[in-house]
C-alpha positions as CSV (number, residue, x, y, z in Angstrom):
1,X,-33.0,29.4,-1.4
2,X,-33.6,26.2,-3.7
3,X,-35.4,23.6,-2.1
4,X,-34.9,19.6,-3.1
5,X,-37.5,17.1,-2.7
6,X,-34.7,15.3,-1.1
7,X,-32.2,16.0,1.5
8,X,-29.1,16.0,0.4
9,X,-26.0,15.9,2.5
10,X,-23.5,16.8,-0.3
11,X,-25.0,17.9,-4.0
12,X,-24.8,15.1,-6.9
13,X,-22.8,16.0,-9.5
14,X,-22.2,15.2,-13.4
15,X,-18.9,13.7,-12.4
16,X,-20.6,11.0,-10.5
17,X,-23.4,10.6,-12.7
18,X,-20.4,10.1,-15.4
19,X,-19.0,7.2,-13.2
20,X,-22.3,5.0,-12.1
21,X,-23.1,5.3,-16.1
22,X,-19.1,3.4,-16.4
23,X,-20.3,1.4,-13.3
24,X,-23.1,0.1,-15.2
25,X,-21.4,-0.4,-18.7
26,X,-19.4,-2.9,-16.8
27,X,-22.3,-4.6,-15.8
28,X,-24.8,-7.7,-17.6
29,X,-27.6,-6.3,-19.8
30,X,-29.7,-8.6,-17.1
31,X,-29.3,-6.5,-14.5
32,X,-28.1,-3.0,-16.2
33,X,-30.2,-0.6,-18.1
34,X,-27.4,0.9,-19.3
35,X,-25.6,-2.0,-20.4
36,X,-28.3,-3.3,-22.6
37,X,-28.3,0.7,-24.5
38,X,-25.1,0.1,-24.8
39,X,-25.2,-3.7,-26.6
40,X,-27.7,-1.8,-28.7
41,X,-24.6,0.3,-30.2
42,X,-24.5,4.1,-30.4
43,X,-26.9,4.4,-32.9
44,X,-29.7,3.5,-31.0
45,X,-28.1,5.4,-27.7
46,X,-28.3,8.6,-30.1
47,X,-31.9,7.9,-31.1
48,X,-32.8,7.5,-27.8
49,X,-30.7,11.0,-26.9
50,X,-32.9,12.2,-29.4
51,X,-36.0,11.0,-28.4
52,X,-35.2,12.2,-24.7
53,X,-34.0,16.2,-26.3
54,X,-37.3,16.1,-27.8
55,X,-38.9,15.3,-24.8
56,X,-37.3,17.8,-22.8
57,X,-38.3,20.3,-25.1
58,X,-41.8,19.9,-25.3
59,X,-41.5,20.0,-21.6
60,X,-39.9,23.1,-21.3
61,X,-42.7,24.8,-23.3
62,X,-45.9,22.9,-22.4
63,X,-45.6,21.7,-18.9
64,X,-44.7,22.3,-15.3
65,X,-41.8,22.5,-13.4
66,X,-41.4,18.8,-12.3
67,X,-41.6,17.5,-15.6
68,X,-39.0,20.2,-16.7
69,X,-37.2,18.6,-14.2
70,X,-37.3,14.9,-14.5
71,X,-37.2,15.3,-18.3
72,X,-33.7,17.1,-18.0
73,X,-32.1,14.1,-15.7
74,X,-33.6,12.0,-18.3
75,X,-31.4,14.1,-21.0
76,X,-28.5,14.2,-19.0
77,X,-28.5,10.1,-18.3
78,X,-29.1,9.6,-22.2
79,X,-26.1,12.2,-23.1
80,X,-23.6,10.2,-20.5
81,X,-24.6,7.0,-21.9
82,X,-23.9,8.5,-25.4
83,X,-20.3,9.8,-24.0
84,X,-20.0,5.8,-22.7
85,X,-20.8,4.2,-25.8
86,X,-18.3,7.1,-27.8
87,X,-15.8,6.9,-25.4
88,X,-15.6,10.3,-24.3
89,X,-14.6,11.1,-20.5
90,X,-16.5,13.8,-19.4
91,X,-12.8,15.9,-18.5
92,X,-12.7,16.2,-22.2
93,X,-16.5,18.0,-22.2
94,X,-15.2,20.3,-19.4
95,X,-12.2,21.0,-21.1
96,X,-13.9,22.7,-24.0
97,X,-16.8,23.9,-22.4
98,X,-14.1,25.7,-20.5
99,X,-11.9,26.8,-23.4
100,X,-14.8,28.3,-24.6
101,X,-15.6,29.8,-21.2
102,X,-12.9,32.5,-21.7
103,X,-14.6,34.3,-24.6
104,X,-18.7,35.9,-24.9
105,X,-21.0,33.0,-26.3
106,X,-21.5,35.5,-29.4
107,X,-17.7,35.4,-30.4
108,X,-17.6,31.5,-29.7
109,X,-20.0,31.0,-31.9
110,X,-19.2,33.4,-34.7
111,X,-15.7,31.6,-34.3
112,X,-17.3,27.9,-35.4
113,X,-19.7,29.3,-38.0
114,X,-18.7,30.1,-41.6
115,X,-19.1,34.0,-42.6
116,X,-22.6,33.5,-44.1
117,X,-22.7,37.9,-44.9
118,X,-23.5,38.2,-48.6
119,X,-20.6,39.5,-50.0
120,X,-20.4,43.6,-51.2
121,X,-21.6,44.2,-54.3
């Protein structure tokens, strides 16, 4: 049974995390975190999706579960805020993450990638 740090009476999900991230685009850079990323512009949201993928993966290598943890929220917030400033609704994530659902990861991928075999000789 997983065990949170925090009692729960219904699990948070991605969808709400999606709409406090539109909550806070809405609001003044004064008293949003979000808004002031965003008045940035999507270059520095990226960088700091960047600087938050890096830090998840040293993370996931070099130290403990907590920081595994925290360092993935961290990921996710940066990735919604990227999503916000691109104007991409989560729903369209979902529908291709479940397009691709229907086949093996192997084929999905082999179905983006160009045929890099050398060819016969």
């Amino acid at each position: 049974m997983l065990e949170l740090d925090v009692a729960l009476e219904t699990p948070f999900t991605l969808t709400e995390l999606a709409a406090i991230v539109k909550q806070r685009a809405e609001a003044t850079a004064e008293v949003s975190y979000t808004r002031k990323l965003l008045d940035r512009g999507v270059g520095h949201c990226a960088k700091k999706l960047g600087e938050e993928a890096v830090e998840m993966a040293l993370a996931a290598v070099a130290e403990d579960r907590d920081r595994v943890i925290g360092e993935a929220a961290d990921l996710l917030y940066h990735l919604f805020v990227v999503l916000q400033a691109r104007g991409v609704e989560l729903a369209e994530v979902e529908a291709v993450l479940q397009k691709r659902s229907a086949q093996s990861g192997l084929a999905e991928k082999a179905s983006r990638m160009p045929d890099r075999r050398p060819p016969d000789l």
